[in-house]
N, C-alpha and C positions, 0 to 999 in steps of 0.2 A: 533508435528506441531500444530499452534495454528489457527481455525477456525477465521476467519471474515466473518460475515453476510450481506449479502448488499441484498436490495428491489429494486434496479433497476437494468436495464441491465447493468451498469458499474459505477463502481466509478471511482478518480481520482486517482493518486499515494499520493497527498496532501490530498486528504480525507479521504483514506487508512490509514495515517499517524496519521490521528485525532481519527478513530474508532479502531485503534489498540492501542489508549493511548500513542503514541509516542511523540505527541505535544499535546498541549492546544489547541490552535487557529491557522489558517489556515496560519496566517501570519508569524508564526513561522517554514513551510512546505519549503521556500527558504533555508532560513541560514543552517536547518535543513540535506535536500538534497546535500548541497554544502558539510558537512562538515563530512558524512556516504557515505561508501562505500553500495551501493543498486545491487541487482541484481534481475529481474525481468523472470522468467522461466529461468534462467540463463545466463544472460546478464545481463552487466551493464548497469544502465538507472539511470537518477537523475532528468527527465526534471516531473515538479510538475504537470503537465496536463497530463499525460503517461493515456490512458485507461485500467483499468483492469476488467478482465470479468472472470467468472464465473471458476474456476478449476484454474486459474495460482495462482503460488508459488512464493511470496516474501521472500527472504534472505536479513536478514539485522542484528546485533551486536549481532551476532551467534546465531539466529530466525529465524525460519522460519514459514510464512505465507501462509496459501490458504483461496482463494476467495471463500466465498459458496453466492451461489444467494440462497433468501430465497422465494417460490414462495406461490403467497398470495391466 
């Protein structure tokens, strides 16, 4: 399971997307969403504003994801 770091209380599911190296640019997070199967703690979820916080596990093109809050 591969760590993502975030400094604030939550990112976005489209930001997520950019700090995991999935896309380039933010605006590439729609097409991106539509066209992968995502599962968010284990539900599926595709909407690009989705809150993620600190401990939940993203699943996506057989990856998986946890959120770690980095505390400064």
């Amino acid at each position: 399971m591969e760590e993502i770091f975030i400094y604030t209380d939550f990112v976005t599911l489209g930001q997520f997307l950019k700090l995991a190296n999935l896309i380039q640019t933010g605006g590439e997070a729609k097409e991106f969403l539509s066209n992968h199967k995502i599962l968010v703690d284990g539900e599926l979820d595709n909407r690009r504003g989705r809150k993620l916080y600190d401990g939940m596990v993203i699943s996506l093109l057989n990856k998986k994801f946890v959120i770690k809050k980095k505390w400064s």
